[in-house]
C-alpha positions in Angstrom: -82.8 -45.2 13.2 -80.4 -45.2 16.0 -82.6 -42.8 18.2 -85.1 -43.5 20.8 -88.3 -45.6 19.5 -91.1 -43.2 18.8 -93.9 -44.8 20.2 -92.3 -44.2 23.5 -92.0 -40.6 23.2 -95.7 -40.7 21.8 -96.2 -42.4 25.1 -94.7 -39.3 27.2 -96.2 -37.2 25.1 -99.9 -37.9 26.1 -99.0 -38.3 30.4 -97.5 -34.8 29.6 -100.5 -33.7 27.5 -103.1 -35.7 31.0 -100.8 -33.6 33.2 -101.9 -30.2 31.6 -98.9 -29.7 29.4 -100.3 -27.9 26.1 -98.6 -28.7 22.3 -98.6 -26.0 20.0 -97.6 -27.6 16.8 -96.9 -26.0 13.2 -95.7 -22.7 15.0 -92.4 -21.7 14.3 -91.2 -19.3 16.2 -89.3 -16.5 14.7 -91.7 -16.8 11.9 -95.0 -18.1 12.3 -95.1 -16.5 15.8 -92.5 -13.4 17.4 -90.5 -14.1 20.3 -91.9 -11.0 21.6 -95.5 -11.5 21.5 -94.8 -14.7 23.5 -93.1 -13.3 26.0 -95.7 -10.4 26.4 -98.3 -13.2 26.9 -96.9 -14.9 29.5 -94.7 -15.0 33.0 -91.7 -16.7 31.8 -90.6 -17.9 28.3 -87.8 -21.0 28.7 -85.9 -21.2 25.6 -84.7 -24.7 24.9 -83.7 -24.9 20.6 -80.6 -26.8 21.1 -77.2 -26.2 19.9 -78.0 -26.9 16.0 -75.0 -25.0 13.8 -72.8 -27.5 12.6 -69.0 -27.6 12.4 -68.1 -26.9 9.0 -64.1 -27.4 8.5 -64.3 -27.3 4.8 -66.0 -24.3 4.1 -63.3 -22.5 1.7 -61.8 -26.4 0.9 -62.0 -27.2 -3.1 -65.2 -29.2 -4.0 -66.8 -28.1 -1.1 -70.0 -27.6 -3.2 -70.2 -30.1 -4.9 -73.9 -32.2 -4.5 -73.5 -35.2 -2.6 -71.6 -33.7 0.3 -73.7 -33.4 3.1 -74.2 -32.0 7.6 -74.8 -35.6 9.3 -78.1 -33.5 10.5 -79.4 -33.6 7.0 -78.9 -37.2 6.7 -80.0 -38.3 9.9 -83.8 -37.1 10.3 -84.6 -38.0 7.0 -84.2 -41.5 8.1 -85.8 -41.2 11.5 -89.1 -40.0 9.4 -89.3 -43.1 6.7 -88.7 -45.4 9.8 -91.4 -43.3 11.8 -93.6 -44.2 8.0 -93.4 -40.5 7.7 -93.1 -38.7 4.4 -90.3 -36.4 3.6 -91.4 -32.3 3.1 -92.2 -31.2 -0.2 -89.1 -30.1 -1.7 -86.8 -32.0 0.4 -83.6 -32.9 -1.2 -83.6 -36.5 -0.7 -80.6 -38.1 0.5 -79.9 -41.6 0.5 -76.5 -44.4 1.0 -77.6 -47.1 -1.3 -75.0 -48.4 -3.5 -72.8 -45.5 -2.5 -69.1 -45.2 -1.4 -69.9 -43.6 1.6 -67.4 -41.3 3.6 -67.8 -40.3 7.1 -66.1 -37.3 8.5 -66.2 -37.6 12.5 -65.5 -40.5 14.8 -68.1 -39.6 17.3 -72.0 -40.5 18.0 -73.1 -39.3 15.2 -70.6 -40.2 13.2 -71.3 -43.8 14.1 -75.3 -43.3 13.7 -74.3 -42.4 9.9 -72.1 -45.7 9.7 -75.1 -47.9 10.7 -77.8 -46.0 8.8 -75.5 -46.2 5.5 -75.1 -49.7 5.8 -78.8 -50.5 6.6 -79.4 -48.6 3.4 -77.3 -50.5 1.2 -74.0 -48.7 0.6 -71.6 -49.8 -1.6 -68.8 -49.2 1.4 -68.3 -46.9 4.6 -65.2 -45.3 5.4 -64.8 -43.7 8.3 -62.3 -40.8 8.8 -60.5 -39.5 12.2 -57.6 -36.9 12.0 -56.8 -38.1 15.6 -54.2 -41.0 16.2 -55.4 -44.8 16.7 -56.1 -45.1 20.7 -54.3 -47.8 22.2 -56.3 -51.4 23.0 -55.8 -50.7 26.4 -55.6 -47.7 28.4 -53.1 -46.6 31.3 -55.2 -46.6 34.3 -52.4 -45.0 36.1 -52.2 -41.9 33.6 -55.7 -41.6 33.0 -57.5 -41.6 36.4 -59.8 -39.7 37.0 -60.0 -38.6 33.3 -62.3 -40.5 30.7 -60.0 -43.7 29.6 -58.4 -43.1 26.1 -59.0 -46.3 24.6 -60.1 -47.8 21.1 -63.5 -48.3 21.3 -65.4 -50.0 18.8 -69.2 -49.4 18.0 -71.9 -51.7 17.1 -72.4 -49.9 14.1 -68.5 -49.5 13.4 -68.4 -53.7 13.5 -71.5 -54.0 11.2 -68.4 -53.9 9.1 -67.0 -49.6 8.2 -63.3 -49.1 7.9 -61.9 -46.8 10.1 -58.9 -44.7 9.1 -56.9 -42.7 11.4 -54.4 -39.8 11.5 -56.6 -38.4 7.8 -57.4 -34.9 7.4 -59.3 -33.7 3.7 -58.1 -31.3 1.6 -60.5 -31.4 -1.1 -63.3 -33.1 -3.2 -63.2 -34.0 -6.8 -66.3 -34.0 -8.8 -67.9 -35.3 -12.5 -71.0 -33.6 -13.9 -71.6 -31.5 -10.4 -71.7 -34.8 -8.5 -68.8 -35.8 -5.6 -66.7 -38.7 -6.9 -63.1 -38.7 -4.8 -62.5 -37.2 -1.1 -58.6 -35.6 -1.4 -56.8 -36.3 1.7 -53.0 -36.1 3.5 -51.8 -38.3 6.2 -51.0 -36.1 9.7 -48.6 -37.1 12.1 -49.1 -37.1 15.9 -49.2 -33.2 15.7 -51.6 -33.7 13.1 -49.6 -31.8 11.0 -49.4 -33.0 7.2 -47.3 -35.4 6.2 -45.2 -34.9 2.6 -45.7 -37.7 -0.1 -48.5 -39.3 2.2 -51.4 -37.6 -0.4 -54.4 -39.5 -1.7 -58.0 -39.9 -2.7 -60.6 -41.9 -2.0 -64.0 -43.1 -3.9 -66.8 -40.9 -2.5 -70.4 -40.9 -3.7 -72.0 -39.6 -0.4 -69.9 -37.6 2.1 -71.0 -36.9 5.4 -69.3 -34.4 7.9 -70.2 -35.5 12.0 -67.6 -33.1 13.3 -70.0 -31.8 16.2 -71.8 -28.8 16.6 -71.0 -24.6 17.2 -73.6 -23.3 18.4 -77.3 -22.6 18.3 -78.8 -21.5 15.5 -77.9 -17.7 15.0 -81.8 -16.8 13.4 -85.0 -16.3 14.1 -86.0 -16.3 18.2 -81.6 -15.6 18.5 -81.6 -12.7 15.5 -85.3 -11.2 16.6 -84.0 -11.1 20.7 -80.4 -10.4 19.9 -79.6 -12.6 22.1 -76.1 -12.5 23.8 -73.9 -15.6 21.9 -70.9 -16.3 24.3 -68.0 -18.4 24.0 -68.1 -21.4 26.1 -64.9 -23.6 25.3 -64.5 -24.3 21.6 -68.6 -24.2 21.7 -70.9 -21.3 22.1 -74.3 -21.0 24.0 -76.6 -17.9 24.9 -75.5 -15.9 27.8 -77.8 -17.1 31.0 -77.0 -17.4 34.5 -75.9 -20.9 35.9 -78.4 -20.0 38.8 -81.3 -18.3 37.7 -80.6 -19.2 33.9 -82.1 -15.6 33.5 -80.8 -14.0 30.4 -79.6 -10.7 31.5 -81.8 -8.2 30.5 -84.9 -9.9 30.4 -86.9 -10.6 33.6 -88.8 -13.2 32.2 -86.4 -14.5 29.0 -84.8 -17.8 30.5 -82.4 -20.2 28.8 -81.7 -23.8 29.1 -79.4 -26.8 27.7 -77.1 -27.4 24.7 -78.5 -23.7 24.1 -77.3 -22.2 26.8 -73.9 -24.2 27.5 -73.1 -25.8 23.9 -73.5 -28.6 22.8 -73.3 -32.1 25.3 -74.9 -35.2 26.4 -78.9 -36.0 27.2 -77.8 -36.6 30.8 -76.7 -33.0 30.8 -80.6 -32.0 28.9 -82.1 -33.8 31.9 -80.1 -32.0 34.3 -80.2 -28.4 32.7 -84.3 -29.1 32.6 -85.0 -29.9 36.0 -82.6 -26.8 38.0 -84.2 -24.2 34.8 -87.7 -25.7 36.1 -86.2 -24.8 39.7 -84.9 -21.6 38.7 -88.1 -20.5 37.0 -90.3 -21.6 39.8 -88.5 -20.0 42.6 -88.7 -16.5 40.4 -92.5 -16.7 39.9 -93.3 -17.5 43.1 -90.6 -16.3 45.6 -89.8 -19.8 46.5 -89.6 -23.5 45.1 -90.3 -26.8 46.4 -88.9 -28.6 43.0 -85.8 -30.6 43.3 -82.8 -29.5 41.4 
């Protein structure tokens, strides 16, 4: 399922559970449970919900509701629970690659997690589709240094046998009976602007979009706190300083990872963890003896 195994996370949890750390499950906050409430209950609240909003390019495109078009983040738990030997929620629209034509909308991570769970699950075929030119075989160390290489890179799950197509942006979705049948594209050039006469469709049973992510969610703990959303880049994250990772105009509201500065990388989790930790310390107790 292309995500960490969960025994060993079962594993953390119990040394964090030994080490005092208490799980409140089934309580979602912003419904189950206020914001406000918790953070009249205790010293400092760390808000940590991620940066879950999807890109959505397609919103006002042709087709666009037609069933079988689907957020990569619908897709991808679903899978983690049946390999976990989970059942899906009652009422969960189930979704599901076998004997598909599968289309993939994104050439990153996640992207290439929906490649290798499609074919796993029996797909008639993946495509994969990238508006950006083909990178070249082999970078120019002289231009890129001490930027990330440009370079094709290949995936495991991308060789497991997808076709990749490049310079490809949608314009719409044709449908029979409700159901996705044909992704409409145009060829872009190096400008990605369309090209004439380059128009096309291709067989789509299952489309998934893996085009990154906005934003946190803007509902429940965001809509009950009105909390401030800033701009950070072409992402967005709740307001907090980099140093206390206070949110101003709370003394004890802090805020903390892809939530705070949009969406990024587990290294960056780990990092935005331990200095929040640091922060939080240092404000309840004057000073801190916790790394950062």
């Amino acid at each position: 399922d292309f995500k960490m195994e969960k025994a060993i996370i079962a594993r953390r949890v119990k040394q964090m559970e030994a080490e005092g750390v208490r799980f409140h499950c089934n309580a979602h906050v912003g419904k189950d449970i206020t914001v406000k409430s918790l953070e009249e209950k205790h010293d400092a609240l760390l808000l940590t919900c991620g940066s879950e909003h999807p890109f959505d390019f397609f919103a006002s495109t042709p087709g666009r509701d037609l069933d079988g078009i689907h957020y990569a983040m619908d897709f991808l738990p679903q899978q983690n629970r049946r390999v976990a030997g989970e059942t899906l929620a009652q009422g969960t629209h189930e979704i599901l690659a076998t004997g598909k034509h599968v289309i993939v909308i994104g050439g990153g991570d996640t992207g290439s997690d929906c490649i290798g769970t499609s074919i796993r699950q029996g797909a008639k075929s993946v495509t994969q589709l990238e508006i950006m030119p083909k990178p070249p075989v082999k970078e120019n160390k002289a231009m890129n240094w001490p930027n990330w290489p440009l370079k094709l890179r290949v995936s495991s799950s991308q060789a497991e046998g997808a076709t990749t197509e490049y310079q490809i942006s949608t314009v719409g979705f044709e449908g029979e009976n409700g159901k996705v049948t044909k992704l409409k594209f145009v060829r872009v050039d190096d400008k990605l602007k369309p090209i004439p006469g380059t128009e096309g469709a291709l067989d789509a049973d299952l489309v998934l979009f893996a085009m990154g992510f906005s934003g946190p969610v803007e509902s429940d703990v965001v809509k009950e706190l009105s909390l401030p959303v800033v701009a950070r880049g072409r992402f967005k994250g709740i307001d907090g300083d980099e140093e206390s990772y206070r949110i101003p105009g709370h003394d004890n509201l802090f805020v903390a990872g892809d939530m705070r500065r949009g969406q990024s990388l587990v290294v960056w989790a780990i990092r935005e963890g331990r200095q929040a930790a640091n922060a939080i310390d240092k404000a309840l107790m004057g000073a801190t003896l916790l790394p950062r």
